[in-house]
MMTF fields as JSON, N, C-alpha, C and O atoms, coordinates in Angstrom:
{
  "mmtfVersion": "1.0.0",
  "mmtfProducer": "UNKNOWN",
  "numBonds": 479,
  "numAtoms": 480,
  "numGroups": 120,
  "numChains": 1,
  "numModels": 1,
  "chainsPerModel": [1],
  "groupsPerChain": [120],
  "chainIdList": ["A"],
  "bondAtomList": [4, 2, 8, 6, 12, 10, 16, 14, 20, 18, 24, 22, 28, 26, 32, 30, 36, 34, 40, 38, 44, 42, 48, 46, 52, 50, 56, 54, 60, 58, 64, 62, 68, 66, 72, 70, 76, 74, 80, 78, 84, 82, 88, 86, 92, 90, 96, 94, 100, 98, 104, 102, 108, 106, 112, 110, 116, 114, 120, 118, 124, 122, 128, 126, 132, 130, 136, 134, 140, 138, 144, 142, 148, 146, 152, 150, 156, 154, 160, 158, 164, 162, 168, 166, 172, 170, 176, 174, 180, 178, 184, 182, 188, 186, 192, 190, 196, 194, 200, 198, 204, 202, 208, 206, 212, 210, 216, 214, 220, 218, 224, 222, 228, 226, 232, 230, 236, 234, 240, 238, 244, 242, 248, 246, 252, 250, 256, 254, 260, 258, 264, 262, 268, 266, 272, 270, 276, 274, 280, 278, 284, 282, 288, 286, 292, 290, 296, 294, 300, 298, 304, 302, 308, 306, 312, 310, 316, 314, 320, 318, 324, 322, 328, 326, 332, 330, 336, 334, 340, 338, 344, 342, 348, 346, 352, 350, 356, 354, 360, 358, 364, 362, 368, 366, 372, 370, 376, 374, 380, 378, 384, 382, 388, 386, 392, 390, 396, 394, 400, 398, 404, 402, 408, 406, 412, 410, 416, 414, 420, 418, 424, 422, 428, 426, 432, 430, 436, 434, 440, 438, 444, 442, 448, 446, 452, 450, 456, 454, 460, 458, 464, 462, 468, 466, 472, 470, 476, 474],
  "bondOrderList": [1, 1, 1, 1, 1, 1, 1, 1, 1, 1, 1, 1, 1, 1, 1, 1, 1, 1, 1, 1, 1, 1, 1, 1, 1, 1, 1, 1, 1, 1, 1, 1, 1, 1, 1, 1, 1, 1, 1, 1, 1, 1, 1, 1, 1, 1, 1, 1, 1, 1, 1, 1, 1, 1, 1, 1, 1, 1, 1, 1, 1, 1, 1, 1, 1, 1, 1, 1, 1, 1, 1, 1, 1, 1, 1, 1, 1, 1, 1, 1, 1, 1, 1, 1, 1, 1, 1, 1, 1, 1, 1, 1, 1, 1, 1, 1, 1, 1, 1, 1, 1, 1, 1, 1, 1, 1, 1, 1, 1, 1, 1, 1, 1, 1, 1, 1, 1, 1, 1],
  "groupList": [{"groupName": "UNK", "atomNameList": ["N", "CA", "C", "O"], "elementList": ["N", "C", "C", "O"], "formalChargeList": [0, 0, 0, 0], "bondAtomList": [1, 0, 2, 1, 3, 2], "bondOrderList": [1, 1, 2], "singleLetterCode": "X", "chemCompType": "L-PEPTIDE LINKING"}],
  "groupTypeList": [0, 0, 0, 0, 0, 0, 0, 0, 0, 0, 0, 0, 0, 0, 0, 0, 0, 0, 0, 0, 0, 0, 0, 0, 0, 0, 0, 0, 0, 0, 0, 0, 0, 0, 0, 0, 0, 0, 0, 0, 0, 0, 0, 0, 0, 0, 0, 0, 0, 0, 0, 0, 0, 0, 0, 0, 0, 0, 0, 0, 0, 0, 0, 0, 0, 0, 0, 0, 0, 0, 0, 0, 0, 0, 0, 0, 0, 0, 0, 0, 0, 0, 0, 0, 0, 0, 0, 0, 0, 0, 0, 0, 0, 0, 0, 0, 0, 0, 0, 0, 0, 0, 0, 0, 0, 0, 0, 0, 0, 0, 0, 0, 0, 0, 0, 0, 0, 0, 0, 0],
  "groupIdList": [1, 2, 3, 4, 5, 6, 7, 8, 9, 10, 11, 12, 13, 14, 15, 16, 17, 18, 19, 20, 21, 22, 23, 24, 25, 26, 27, 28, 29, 30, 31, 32, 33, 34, 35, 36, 37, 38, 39, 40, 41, 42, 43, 44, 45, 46, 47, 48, 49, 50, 51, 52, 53, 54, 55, 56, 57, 58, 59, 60, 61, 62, 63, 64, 65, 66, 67, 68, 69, 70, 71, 72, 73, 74, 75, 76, 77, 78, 79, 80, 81, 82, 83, 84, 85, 86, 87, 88, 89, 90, 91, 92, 93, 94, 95, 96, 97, 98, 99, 100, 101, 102, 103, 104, 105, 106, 107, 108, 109, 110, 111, 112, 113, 114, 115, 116, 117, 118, 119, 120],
  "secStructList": [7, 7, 1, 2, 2, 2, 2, 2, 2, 2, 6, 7, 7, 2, 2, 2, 2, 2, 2, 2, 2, 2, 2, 2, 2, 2, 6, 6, 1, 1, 3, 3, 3, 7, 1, 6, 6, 7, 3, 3, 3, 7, 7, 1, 1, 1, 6, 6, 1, 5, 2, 2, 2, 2, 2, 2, 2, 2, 2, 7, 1, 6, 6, 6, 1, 1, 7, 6, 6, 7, 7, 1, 1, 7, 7, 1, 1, 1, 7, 7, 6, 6, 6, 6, 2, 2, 2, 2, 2, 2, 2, 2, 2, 2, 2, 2, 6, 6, 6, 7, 5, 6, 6, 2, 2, 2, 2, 2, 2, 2, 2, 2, 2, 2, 2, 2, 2, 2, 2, 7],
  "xCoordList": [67.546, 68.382, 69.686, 70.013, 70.416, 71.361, 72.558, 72.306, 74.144, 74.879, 75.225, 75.808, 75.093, 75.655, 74.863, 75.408, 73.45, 72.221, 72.535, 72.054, 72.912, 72.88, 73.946, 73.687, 75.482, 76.575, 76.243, 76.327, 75.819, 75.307, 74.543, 74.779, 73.658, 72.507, 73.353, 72.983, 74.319, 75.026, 75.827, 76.264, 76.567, 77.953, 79.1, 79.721, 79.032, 80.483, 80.863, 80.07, 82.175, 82.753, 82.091, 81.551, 81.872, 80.974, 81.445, 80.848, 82.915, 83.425, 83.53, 83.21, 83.926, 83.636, 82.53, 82.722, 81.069, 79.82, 79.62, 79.159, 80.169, 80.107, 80.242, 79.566, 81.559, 82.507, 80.617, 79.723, 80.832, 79.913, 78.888, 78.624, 77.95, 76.698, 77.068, 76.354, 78.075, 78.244, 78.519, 78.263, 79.018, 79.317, 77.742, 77.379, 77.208, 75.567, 74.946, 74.305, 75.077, 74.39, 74.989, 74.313, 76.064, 76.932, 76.289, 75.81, 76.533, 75.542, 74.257, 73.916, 73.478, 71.62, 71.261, 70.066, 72.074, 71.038, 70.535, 69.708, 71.102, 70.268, 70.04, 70.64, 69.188, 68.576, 69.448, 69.83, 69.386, 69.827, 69.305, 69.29, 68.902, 68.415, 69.094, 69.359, 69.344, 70.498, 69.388, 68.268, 69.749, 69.062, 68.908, 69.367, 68.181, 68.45, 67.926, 68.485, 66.435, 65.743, 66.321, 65.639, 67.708, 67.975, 68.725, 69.065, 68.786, 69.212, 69.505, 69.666, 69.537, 69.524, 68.577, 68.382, 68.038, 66.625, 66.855, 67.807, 65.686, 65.16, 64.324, 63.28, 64.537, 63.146, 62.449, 62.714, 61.603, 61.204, 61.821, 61.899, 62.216, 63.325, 65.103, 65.742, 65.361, 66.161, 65.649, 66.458, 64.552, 64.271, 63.833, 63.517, 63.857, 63.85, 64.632, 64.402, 66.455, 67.824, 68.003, 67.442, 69.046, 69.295, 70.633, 71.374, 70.824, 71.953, 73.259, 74.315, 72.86, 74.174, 74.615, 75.745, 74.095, 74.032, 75.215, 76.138, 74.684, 75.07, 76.349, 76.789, 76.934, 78.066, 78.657, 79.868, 78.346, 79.263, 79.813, 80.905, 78.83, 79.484, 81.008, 81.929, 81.013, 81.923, 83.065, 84.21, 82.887, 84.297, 83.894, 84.908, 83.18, 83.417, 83.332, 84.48, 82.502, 82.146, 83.298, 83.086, 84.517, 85.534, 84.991, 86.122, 84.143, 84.414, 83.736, 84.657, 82.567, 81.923, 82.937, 82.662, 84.034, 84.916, 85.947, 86.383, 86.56, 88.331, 88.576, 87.757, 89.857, 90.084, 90.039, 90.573, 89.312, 89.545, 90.828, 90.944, 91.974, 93.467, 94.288, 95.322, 93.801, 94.165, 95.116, 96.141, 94.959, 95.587, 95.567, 94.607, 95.86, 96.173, 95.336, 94.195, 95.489, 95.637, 94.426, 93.849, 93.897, 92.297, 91.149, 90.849, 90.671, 89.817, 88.745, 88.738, 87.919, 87.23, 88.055, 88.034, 88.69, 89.624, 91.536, 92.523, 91.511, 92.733, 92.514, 93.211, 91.557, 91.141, 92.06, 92.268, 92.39, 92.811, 92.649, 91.762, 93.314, 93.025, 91.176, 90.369, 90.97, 89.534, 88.18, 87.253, 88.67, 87.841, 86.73, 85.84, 86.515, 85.585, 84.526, 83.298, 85.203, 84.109, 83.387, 82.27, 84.372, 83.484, 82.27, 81.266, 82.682, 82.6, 80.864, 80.295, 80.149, 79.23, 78.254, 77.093, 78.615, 78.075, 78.315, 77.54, 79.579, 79.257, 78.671, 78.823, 77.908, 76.888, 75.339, 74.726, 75.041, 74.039, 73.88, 72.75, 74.897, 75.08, 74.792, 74.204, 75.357, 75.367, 74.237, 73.825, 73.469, 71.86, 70.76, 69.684, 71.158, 70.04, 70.311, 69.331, 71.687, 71.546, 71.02, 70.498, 71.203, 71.134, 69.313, 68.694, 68.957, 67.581, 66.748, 65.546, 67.31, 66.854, 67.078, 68.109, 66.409, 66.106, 66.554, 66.624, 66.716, 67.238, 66.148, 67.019, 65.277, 63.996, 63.675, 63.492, 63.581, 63.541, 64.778, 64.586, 66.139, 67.17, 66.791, 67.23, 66.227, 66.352, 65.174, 65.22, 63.941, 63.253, 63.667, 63.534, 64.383, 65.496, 66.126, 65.524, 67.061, 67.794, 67.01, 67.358, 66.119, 64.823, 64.213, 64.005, 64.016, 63.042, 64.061, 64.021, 64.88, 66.672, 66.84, 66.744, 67.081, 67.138, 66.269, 66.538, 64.878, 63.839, 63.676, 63.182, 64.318, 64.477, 65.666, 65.567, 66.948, 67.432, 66.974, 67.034, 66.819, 66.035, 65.241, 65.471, 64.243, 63.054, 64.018, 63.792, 64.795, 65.842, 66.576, 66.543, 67.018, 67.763, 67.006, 67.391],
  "yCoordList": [127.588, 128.683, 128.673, 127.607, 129.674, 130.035, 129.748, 129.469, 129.757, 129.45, 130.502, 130.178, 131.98, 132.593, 133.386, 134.307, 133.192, 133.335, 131.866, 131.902, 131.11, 129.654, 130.013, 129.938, 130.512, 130.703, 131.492, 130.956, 132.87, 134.081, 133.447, 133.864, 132.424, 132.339, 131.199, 131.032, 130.523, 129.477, 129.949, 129.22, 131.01, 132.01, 130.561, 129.865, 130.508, 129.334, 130.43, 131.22, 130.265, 130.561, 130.157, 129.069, 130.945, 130.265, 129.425, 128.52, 130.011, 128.687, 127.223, 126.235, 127.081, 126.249, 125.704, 124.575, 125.95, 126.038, 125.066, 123.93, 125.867, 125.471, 124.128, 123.337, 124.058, 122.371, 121.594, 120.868, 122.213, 120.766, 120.225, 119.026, 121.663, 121.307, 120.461, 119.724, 120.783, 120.557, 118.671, 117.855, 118.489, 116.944, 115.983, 114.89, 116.77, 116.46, 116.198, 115.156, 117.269, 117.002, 115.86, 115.185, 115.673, 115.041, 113.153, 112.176, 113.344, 112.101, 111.982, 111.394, 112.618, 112.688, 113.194, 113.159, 113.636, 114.304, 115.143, 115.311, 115.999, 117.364, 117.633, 116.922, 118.643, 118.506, 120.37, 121.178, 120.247, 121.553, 122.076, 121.426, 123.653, 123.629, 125.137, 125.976, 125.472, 126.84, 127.629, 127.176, 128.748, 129.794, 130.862, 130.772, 131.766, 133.116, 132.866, 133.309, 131.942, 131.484, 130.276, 129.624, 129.614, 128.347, 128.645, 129.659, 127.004, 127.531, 125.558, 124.739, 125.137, 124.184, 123.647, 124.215, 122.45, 122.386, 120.773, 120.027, 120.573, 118.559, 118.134, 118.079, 117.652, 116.894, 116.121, 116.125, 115.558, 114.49, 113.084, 112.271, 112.986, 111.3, 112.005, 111.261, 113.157, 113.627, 113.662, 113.559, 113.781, 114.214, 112.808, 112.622, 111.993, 110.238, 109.409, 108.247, 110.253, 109.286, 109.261, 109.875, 108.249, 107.687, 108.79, 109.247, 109.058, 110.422, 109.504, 109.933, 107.957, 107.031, 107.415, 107.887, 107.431, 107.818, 109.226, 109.316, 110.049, 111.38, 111.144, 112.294, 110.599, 110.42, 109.616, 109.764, 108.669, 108.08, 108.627, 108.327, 109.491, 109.916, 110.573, 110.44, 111.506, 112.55, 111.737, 112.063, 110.539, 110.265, 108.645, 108.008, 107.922, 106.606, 105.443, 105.077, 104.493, 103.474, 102.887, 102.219, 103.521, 102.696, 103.857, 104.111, 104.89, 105.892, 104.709, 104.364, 103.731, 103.093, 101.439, 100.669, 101.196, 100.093, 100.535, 99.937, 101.383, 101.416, 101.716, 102.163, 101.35, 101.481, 102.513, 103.466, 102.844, 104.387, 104.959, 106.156, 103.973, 104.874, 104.952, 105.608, 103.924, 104.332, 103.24, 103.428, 102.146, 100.731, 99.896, 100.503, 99.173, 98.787, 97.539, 97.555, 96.719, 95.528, 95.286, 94.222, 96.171, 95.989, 95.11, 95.357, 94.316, 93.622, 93.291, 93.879, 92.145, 91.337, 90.485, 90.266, 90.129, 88.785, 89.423, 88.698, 90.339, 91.167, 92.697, 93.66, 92.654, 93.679, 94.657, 94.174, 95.875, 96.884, 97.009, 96.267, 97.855, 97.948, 98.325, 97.761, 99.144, 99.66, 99.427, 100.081, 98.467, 97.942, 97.222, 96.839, 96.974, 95.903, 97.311, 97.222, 98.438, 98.942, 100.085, 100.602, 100.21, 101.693, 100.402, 100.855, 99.185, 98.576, 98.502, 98.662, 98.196, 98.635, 99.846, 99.661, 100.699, 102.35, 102.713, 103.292, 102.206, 102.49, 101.45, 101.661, 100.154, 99.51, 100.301, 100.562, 100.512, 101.114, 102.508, 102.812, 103.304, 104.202, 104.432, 105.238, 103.544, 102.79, 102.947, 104.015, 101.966, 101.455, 102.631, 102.606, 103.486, 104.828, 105.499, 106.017, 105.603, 106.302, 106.105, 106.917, 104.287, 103.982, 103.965, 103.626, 104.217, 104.186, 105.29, 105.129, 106.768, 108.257, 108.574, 108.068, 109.411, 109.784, 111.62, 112.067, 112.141, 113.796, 113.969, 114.018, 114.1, 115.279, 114.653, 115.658, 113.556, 112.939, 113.767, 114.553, 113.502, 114.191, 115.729, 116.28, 116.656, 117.533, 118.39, 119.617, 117.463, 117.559, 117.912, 118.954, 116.506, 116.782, 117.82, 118.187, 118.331, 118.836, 120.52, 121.379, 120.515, 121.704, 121.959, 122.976, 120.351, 120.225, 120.742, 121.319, 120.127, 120.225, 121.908, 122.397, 122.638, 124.111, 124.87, 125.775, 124.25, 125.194, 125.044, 125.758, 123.789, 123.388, 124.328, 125.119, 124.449, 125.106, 126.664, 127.623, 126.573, 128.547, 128.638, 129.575, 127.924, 127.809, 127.944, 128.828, 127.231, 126.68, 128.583, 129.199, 129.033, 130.528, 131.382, 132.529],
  "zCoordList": [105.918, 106.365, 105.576, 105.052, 105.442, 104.733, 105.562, 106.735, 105.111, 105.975, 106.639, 107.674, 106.459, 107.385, 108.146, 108.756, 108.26, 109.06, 109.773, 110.906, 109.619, 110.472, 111.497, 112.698, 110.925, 111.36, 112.489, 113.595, 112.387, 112.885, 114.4, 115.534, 114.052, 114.977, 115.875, 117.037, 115.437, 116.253, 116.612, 117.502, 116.503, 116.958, 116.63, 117.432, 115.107, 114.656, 113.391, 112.878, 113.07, 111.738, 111.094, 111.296, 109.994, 108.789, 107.671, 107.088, 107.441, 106.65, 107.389, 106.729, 108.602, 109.37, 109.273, 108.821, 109.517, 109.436, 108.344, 108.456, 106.893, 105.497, 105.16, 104.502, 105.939, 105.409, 106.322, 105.889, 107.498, 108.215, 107.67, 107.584, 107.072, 106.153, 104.635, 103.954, 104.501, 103.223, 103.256, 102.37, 104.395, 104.645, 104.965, 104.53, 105.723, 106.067, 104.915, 104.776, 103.78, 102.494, 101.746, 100.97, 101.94, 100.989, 101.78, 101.204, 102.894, 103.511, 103.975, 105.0, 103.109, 102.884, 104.259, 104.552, 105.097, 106.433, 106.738, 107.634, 105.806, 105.793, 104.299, 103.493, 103.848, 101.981, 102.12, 102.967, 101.153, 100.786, 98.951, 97.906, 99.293, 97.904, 97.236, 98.098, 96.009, 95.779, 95.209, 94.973, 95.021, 94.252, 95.574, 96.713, 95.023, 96.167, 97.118, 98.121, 97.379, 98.611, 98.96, 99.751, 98.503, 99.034, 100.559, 101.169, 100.84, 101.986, 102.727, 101.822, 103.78, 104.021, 105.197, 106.272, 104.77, 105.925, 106.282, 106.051, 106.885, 107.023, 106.723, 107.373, 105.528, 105.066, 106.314, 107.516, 105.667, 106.773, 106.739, 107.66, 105.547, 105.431, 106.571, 107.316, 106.383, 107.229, 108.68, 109.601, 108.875, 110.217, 110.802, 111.978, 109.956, 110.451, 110.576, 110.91, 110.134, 110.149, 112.013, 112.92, 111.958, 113.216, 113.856, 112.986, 114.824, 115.375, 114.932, 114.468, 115.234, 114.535, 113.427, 113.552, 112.009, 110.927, 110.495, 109.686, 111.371, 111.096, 112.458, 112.474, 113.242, 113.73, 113.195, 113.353, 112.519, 111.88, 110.42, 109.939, 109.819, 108.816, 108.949, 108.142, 110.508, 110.443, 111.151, 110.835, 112.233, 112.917, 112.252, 112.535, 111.707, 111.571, 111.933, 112.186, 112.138, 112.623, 114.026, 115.038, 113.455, 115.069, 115.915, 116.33, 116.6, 117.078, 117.786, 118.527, 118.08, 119.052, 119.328, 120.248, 118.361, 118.463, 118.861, 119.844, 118.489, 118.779, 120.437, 121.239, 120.647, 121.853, 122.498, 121.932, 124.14, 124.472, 124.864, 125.13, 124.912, 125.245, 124.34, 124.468, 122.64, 121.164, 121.131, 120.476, 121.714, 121.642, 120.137, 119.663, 119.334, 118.245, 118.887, 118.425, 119.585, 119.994, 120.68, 120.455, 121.556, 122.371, 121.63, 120.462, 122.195, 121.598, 123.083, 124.164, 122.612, 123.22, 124.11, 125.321, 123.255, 123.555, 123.798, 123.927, 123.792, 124.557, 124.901, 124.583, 125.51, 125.887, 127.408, 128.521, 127.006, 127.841, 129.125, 129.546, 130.163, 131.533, 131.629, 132.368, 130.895, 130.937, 129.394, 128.917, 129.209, 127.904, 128.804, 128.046, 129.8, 130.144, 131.013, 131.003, 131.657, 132.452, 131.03, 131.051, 129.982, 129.211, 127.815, 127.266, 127.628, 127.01, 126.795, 125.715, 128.22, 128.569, 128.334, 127.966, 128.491, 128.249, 126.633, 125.872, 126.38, 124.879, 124.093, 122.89, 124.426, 124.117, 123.972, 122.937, 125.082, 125.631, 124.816, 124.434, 124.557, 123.853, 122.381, 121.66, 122.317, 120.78, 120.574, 120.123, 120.839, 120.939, 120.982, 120.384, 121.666, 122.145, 120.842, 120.308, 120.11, 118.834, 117.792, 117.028, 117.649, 116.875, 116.791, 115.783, 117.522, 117.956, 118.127, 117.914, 118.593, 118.292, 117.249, 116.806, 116.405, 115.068, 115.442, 116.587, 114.626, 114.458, 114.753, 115.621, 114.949, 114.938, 116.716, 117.403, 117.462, 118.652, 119.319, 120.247, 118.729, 119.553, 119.326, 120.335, 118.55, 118.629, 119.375, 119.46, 119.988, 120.776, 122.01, 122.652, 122.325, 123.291, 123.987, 124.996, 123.752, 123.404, 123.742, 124.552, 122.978, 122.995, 124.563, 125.223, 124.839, 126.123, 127.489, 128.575, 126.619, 128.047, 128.294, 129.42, 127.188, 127.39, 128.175, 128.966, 127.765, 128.502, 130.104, 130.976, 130.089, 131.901, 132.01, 132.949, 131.153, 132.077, 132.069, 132.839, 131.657, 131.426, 132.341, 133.106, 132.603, 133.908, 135.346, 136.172, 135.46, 136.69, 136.819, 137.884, 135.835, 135.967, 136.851, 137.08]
}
């Protein structure tokens, strides 16, 4: 798909749109190909990366380490008022990403909508 048939069908700015794909490609998660039928898709080596992968490209490996109230100092071993109860969940979290693949989450995600559409 093209970016502003993508834009269009997601109701986002398309230059907006642009930068995001363009970062996806730039970190192998999505393929992209130019010419008048290009457009941007998922291979199947894309449709087998981890959702970790593609979140960490855009916010960075501290997004599952750094502190949640933006402490310098939080650790293991000096850890915050609330480092010990989220510490947990974003383990667990961690793990489920690092462990669903794009094409699994986007099953997901698929299966989740049609429940709520059924439920309307």
């Amino acid at each position: 798909m093209g970016v502003e048939e993508l834009a269009t069908e997601l109701e986002v700015p398309k230059h907006f749109l642009a930068k995001v794909l363009q970062q996806l490609t730039k970190h192998r998660m999505i393929s992209s190909a130019k010419g008048r039928n290009g457009g941007f898709y998922l291979s199947e080596q894309n449709k087998s990366a981890s959702l970790l992968t593609v979140i960490e490209s855009f916010d960075g490996p501290g997004i599952f380490t750094d502190c949640v109230l933006g402490l310098d100092n939080c650790s293991n071993e000096n850890p915050c008022p609330y480092h010990d109860s989220v510490q947990q969940y974003r383990t667990a979290f961690y793990f489920q990403l690092q462990n669903e693949t794009i094409e699994a989450s986007a099953k997901r995600i698929s299966e989740h909508d049609l429940k709520l559409k059924n439920r309307l």
